[in-house]
VMD Tcl script that builds the backbone (N, CA, C; Angstrom):
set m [mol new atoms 333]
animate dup $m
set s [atomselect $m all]
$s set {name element resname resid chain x y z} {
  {N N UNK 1 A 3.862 -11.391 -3.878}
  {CA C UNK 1 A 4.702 -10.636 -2.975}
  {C C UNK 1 A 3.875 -9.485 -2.388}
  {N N UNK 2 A 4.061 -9.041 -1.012}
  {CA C UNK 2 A 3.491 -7.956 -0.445}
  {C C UNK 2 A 4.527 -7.129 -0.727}
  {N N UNK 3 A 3.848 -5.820 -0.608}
  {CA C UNK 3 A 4.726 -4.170 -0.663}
  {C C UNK 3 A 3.932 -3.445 0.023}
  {N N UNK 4 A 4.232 -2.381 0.933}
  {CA C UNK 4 A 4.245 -1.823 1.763}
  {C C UNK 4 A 4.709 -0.707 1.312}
  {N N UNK 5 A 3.695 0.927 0.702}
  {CA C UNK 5 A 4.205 1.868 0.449}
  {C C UNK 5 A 4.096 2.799 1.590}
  {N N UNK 6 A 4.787 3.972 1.980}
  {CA C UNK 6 A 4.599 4.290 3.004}
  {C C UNK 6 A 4.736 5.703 2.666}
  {N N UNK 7 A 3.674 6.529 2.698}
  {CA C UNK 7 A 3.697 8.022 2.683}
  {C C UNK 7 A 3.370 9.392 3.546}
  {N N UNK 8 A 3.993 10.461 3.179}
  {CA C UNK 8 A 3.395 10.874 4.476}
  {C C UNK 8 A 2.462 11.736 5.013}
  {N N UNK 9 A 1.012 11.808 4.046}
  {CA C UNK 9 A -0.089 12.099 4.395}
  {C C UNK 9 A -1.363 11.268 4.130}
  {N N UNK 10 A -2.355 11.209 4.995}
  {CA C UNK 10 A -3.894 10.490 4.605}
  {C C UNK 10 A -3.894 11.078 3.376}
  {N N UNK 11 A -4.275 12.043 2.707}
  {CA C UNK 11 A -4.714 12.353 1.585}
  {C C UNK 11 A -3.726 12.075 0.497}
  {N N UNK 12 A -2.374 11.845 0.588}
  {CA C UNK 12 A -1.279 11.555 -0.553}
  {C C UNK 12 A -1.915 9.602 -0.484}
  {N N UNK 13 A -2.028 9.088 0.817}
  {CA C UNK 13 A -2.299 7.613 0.506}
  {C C UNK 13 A -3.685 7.627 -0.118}
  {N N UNK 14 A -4.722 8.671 0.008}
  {CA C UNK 14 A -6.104 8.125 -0.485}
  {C C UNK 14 A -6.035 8.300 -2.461}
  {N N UNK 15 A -5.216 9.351 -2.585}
  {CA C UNK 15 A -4.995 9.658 -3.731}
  {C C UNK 15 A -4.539 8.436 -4.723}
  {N N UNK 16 A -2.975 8.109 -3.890}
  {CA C UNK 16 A -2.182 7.214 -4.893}
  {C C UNK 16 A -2.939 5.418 -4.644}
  {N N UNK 17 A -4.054 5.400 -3.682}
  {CA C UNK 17 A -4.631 4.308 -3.704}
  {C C UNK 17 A -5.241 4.507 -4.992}
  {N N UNK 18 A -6.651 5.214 -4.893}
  {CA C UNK 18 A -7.263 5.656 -6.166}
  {C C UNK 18 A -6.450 5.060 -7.439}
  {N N UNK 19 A -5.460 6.162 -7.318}
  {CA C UNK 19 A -4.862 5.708 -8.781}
  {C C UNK 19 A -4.166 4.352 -9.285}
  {N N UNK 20 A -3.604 3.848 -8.037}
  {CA C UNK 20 A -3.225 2.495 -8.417}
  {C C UNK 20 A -4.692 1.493 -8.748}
  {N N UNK 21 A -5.625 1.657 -7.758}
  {CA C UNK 21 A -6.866 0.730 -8.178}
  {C C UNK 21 A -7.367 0.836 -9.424}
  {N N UNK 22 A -7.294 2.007 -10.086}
  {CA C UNK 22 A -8.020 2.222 -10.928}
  {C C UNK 22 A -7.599 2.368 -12.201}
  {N N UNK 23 A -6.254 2.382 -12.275}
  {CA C UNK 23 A -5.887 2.765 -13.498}
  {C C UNK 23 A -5.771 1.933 -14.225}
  {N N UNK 24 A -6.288 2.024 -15.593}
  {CA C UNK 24 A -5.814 1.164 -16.970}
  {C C UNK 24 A -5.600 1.652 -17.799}
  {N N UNK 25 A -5.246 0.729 -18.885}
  {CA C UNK 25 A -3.539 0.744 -19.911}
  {C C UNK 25 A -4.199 0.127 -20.978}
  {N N UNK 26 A -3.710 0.472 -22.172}
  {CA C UNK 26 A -3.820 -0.353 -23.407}
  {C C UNK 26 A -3.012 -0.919 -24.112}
  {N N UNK 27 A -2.380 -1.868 -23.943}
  {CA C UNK 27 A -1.160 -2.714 -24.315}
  {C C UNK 27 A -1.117 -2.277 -26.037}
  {N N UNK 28 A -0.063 -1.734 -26.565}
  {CA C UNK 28 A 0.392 -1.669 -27.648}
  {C C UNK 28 A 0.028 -0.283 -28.060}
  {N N UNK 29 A -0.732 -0.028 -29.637}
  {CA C UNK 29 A -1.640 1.440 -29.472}
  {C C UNK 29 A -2.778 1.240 -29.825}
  {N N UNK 30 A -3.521 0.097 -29.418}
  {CA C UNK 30 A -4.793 0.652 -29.762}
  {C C UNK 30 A -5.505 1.005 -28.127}
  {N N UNK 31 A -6.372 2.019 -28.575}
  {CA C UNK 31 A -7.240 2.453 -27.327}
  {C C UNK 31 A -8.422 2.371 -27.301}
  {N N UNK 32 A -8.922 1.025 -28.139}
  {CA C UNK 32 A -10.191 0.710 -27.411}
  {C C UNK 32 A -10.431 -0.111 -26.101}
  {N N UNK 33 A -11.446 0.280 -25.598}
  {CA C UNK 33 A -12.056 -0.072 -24.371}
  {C C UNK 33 A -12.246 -1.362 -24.086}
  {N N UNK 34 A -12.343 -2.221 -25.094}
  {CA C UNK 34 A -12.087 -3.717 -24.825}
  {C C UNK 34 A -10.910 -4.197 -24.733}
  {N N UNK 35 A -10.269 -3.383 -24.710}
  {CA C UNK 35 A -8.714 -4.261 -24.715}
  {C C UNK 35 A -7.756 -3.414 -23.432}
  {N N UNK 36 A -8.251 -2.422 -22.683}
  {CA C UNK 36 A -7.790 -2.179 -21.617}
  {C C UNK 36 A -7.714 -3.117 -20.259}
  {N N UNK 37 A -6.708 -2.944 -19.833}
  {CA C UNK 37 A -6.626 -3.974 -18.909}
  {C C UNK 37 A -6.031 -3.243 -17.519}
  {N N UNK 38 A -6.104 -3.519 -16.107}
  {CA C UNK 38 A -5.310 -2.999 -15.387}
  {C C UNK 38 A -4.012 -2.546 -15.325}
  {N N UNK 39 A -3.759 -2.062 -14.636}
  {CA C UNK 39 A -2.479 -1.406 -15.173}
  {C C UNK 39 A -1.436 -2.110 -14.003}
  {N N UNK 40 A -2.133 -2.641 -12.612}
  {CA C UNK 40 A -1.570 -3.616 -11.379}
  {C C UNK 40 A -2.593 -4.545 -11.490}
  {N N UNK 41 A -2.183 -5.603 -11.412}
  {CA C UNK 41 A -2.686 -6.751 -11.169}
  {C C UNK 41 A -3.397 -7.294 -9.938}
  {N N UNK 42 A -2.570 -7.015 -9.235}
  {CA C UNK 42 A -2.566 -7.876 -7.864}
  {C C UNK 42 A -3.878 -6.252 -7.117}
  {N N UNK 43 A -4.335 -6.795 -5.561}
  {CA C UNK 43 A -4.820 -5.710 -5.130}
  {C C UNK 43 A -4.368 -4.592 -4.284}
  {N N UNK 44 A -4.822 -3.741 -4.232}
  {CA C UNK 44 A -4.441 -2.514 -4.020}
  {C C UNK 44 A -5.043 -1.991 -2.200}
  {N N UNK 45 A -4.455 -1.765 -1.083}
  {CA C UNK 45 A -4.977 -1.306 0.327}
  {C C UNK 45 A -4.388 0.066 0.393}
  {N N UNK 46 A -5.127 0.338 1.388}
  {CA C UNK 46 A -5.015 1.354 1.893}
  {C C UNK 46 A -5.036 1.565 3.127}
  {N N UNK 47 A -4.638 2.549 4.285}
  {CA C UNK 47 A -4.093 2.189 5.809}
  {C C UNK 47 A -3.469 3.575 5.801}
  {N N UNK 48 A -4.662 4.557 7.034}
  {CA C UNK 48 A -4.275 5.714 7.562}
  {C C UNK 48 A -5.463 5.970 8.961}
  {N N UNK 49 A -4.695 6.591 9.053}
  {CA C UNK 49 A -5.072 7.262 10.888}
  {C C UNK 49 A -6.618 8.079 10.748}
  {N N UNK 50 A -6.903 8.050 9.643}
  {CA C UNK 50 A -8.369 9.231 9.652}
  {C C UNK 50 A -9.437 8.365 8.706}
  {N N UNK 51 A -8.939 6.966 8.730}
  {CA C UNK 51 A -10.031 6.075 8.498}
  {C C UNK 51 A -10.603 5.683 9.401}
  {N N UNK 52 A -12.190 5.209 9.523}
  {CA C UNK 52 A -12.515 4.873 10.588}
  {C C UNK 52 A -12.217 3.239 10.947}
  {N N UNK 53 A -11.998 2.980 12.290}
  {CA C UNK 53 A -11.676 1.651 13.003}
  {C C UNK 53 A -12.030 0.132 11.951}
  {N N UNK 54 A -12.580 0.472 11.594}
  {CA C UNK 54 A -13.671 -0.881 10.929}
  {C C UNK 54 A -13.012 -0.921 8.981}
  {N N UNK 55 A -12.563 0.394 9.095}
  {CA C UNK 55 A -12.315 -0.205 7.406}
  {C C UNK 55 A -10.614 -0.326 7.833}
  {N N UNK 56 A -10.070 0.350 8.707}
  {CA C UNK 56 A -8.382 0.073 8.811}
  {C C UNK 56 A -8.488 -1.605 9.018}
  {N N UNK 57 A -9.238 -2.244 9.719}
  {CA C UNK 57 A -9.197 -3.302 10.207}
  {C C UNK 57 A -9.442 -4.227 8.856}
  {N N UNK 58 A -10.502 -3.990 8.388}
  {CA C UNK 58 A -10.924 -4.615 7.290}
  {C C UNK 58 A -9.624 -4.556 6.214}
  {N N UNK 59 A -9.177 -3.028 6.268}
  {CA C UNK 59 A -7.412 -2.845 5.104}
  {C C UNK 59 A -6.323 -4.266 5.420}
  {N N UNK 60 A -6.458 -4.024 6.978}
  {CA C UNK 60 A -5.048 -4.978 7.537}
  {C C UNK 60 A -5.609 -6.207 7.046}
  {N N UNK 61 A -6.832 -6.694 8.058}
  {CA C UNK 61 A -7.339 -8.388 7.522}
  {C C UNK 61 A -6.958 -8.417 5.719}
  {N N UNK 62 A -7.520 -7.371 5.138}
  {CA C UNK 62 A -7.849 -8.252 3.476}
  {C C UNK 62 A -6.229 -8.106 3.296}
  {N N UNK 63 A -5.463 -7.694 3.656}
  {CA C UNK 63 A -3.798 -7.307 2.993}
  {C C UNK 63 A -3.182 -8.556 3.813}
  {N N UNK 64 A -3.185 -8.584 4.616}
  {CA C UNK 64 A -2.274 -9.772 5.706}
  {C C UNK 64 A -3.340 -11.104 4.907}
  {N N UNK 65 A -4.106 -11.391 4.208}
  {CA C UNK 65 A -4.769 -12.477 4.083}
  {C C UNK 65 A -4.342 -12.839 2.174}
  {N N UNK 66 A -3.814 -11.894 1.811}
  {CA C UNK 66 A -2.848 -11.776 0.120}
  {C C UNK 66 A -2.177 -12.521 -0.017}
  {N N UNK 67 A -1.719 -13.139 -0.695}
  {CA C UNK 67 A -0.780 -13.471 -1.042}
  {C C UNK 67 A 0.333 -12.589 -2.512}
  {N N UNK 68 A -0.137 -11.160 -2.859}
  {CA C UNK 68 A 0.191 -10.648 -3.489}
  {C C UNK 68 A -0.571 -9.036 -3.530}
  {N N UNK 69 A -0.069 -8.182 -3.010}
  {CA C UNK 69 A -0.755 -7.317 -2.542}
  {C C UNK 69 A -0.096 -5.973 -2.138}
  {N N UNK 70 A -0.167 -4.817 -2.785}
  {CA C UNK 70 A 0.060 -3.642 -2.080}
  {C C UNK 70 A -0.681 -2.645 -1.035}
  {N N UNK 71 A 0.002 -2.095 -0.244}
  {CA C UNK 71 A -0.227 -1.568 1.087}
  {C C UNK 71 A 0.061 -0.153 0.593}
  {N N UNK 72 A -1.021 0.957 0.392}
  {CA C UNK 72 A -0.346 1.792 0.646}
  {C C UNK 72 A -0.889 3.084 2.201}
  {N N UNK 73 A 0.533 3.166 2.776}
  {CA C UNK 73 A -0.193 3.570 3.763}
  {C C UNK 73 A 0.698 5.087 4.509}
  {N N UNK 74 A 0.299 5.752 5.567}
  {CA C UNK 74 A 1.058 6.190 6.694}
  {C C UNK 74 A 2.406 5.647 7.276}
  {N N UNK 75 A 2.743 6.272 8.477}
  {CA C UNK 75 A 3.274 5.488 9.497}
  {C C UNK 75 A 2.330 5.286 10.801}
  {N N UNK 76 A 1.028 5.359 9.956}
  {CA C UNK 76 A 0.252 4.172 11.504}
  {C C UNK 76 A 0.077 2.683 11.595}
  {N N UNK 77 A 0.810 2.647 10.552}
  {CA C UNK 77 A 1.550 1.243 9.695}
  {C C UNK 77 A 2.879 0.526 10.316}
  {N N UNK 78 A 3.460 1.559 10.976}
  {CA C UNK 78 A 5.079 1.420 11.119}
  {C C UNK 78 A 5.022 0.541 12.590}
  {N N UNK 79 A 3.696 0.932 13.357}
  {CA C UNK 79 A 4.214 0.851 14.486}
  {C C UNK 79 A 2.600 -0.248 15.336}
  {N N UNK 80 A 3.407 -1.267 15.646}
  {CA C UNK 80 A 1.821 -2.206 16.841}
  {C C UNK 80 A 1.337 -3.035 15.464}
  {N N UNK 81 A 1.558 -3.234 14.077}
  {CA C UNK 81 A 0.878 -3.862 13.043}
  {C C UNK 81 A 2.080 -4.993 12.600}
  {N N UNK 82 A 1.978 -5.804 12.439}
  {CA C UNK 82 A 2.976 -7.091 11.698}
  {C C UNK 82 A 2.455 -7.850 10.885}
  {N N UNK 83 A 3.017 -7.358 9.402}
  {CA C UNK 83 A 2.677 -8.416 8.278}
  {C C UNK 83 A 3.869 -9.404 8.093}
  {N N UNK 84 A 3.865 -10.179 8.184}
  {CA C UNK 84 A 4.865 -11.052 8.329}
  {C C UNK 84 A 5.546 -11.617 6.556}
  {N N UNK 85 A 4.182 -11.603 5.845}
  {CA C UNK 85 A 4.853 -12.045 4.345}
  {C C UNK 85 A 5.132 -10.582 3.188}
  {N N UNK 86 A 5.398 -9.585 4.319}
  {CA C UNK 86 A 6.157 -8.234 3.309}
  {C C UNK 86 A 7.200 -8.709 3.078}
  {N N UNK 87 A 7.629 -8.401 1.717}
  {CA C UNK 87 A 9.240 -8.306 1.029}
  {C C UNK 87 A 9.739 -7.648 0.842}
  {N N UNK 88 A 9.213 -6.488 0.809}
  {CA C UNK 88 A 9.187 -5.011 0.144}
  {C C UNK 88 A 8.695 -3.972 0.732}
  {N N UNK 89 A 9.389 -3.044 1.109}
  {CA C UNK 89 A 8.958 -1.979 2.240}
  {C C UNK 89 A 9.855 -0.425 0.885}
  {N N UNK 90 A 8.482 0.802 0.306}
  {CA C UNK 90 A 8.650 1.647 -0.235}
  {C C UNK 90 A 8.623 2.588 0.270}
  {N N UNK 91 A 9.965 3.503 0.544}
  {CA C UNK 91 A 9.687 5.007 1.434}
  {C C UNK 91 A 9.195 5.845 0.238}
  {N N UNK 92 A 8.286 5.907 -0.294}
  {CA C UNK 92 A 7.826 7.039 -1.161}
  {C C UNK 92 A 7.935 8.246 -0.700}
  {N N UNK 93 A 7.639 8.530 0.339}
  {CA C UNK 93 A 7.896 10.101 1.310}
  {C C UNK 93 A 8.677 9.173 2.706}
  {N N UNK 94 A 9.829 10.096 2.666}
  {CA C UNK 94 A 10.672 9.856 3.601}
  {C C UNK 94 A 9.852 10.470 5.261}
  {N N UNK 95 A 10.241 9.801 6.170}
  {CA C UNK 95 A 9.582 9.823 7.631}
  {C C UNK 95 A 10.320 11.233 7.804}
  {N N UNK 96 A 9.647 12.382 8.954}
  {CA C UNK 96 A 9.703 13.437 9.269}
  {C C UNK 96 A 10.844 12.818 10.424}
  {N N UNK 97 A 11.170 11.761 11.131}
  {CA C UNK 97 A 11.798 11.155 11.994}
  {C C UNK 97 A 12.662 9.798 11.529}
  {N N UNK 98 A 13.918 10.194 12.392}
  {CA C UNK 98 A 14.891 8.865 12.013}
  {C C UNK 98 A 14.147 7.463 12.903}
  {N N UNK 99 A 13.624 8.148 13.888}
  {CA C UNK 99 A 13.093 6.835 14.363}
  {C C UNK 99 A 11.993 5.444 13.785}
  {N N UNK 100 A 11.181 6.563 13.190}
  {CA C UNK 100 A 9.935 5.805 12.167}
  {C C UNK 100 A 10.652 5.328 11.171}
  {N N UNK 101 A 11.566 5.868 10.735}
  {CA C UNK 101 A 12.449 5.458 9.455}
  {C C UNK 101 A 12.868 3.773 10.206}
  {N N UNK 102 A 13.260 3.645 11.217}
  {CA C UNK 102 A 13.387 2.472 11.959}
  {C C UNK 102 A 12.130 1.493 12.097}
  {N N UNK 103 A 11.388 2.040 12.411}
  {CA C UNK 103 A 10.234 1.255 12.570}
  {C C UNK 103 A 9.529 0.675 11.440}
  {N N UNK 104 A 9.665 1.696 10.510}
  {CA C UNK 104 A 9.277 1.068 9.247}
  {C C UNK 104 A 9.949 -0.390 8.671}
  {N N UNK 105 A 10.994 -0.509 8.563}
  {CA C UNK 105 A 11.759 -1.839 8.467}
  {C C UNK 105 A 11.811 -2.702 9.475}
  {N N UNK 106 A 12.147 -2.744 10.669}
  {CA C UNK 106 A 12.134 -3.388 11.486}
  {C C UNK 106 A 10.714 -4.399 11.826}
  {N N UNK 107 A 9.997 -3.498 11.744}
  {CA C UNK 107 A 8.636 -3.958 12.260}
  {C C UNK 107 A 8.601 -5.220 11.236}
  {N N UNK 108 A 8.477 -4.808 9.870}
  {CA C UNK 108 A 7.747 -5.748 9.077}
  {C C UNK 108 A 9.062 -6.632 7.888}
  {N N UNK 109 A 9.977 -6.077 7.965}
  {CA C UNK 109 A 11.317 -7.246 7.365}
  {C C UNK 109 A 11.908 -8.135 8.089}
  {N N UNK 110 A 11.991 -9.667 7.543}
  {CA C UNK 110 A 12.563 -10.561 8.555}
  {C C UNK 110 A 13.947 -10.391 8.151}
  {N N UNK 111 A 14.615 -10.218 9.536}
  {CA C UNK 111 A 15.827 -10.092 9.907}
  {C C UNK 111 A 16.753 -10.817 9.545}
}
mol reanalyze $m
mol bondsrecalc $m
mol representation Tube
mol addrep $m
């Protein structure tokens, strides 16, 4: 399944990318290092306005090409971009506008 988080600064998405990519867990209590495992499975994007041209592009291609995959991004996401196999659209930070609040669903949930 795709998900589509949507927040509302570059630096809140570069952050909570980070942490989703990276974080691991130790199932039960032991905390050795061989037995940590991711903490998400599937992979982790990222998608904002103060990346340069070539890695947003590279974000959209590797995410639209998933078959299981989180997005976390802006609303430069909301608007001119169509992932067609999102299921799941997360307002983590609510849009400064009712309109983007529109665009956000519309764009990328089938109707």
């Amino acid at each position: 399944m795709q998900v589509v988080v949507f927040l509302s600064t570059c630096d809140s998405v570069d952050f909570h990318h980070t942490v989703l990519s990276q974080l691991e867990w130790s199932p039960g209590l032991q905390l050795d290092t061989d037995k940590k495992q991711k903490f998400i499975s599937c992979k982790v994007f990222r998608l904002h306005g103060n990346m340069d041209q070539d890695d947003r592009k590279k974000s959209f291609l590797g995410f639209s090409s998933e078959k299981s995959a989180i997005l976390v991004s802006t609303d430069v996401a909301a608007r001119g971009l169509d992932f067609p196999k999102v299921k799941c659209i997360i307002q983590y930070d609510s849009p400064g506008e009712a309109s983007e609040y529109v665009h956000r669903y519309l764009k990328h949930l089938p109707v």
